[in-house]
C-alpha positions as CSV (number, residue, x, y, z in Angstrom):
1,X,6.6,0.5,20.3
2,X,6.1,3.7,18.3
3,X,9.1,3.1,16.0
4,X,9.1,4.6,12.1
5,X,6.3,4.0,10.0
6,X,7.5,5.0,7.2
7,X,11.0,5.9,4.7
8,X,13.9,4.6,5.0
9,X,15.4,2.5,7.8
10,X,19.3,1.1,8.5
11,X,19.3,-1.6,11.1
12,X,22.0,-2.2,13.6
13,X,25.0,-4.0,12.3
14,X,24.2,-6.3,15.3
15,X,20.6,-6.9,13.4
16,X,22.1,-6.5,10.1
17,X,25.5,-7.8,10.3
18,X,25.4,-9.7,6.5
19,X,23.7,-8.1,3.6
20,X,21.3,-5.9,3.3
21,X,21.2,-3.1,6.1
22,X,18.8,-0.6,4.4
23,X,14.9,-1.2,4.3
24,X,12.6,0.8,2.5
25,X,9.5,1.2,4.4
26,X,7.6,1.7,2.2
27,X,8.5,-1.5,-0.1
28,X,5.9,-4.4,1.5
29,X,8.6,-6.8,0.6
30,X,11.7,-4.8,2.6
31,X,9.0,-3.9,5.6
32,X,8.5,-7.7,6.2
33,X,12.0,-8.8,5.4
34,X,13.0,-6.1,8.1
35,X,9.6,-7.1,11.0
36,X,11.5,-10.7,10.7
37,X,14.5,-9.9,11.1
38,X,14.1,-7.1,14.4
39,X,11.5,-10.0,15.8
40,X,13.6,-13.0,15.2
41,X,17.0,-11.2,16.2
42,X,16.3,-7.9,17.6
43,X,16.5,-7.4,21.6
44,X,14.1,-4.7,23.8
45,X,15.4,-1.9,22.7
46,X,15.7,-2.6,19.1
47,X,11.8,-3.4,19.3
48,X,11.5,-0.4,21.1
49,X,14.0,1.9,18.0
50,X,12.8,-0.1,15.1
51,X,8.6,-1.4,15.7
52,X,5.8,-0.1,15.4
53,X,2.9,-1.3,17.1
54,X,0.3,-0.4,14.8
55,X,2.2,-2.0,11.5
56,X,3.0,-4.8,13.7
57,X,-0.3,-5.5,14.7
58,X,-1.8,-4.9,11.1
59,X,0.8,-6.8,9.5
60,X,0.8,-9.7,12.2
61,X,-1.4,-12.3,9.6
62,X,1.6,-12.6,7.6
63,X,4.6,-11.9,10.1
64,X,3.8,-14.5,11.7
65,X,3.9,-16.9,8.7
66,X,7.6,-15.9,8.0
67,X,9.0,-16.2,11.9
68,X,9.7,-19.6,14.0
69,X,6.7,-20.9,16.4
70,X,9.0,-20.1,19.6
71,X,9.0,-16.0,18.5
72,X,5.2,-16.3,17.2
73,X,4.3,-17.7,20.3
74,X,6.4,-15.3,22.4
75,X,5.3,-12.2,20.9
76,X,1.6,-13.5,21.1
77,X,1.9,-14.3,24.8
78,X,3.6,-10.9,25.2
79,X,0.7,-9.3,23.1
80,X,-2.3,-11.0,23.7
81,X,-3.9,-8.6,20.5
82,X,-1.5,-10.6,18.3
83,X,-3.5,-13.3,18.8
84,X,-5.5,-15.1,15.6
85,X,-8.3,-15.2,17.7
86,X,-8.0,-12.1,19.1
87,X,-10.0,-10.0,17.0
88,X,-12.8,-12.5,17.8
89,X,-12.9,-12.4,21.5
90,X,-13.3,-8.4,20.9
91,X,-16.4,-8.9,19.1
């Protein structure tokens, strides 16, 4: 996933469809808002066009808090890094 990291983003109207399409990047509160809504919604390539691994993975302690347990689990049996204990078993 090597979508932006940065400025301003419009999501799909598929992703998007009510509200808010725009998400500022760089605004903590519009990055999250728009990780949940491209994890909870989004489909392989809308991961692909809209995450980025790096923020996904640094931003995973509190993404994870703010999606269902069927896509946490999903995305942490997909990426194994994801993982709580993951940082552990690299130690």
């Amino acid at each position: 996933m090597t979508g932006p990291t940065h400025r301003c983003v419009d999501l799909s109207l598929h992703l998007a469809w009510s509200g808010l399409r725009s998400f500022d990047l760089d605004d903590d509160k519009l990055f999250l808002g728009m990780y949940r809504i491209v994890l909870t919604t989004g489909l392989h390539d809308d991961y692909i066009q809209f995450l980025d691994g790096s923020l996904l993975t640094s931003h995973w302690p509190r993404l994870q808090r703010m999606v269902g347990r069927g896509v946490r689990t999903a995305w942490e049996d997909a990426f194994p890094e994801l993982r709580p204990d993951a940082g552990q078993a690299a130690a």
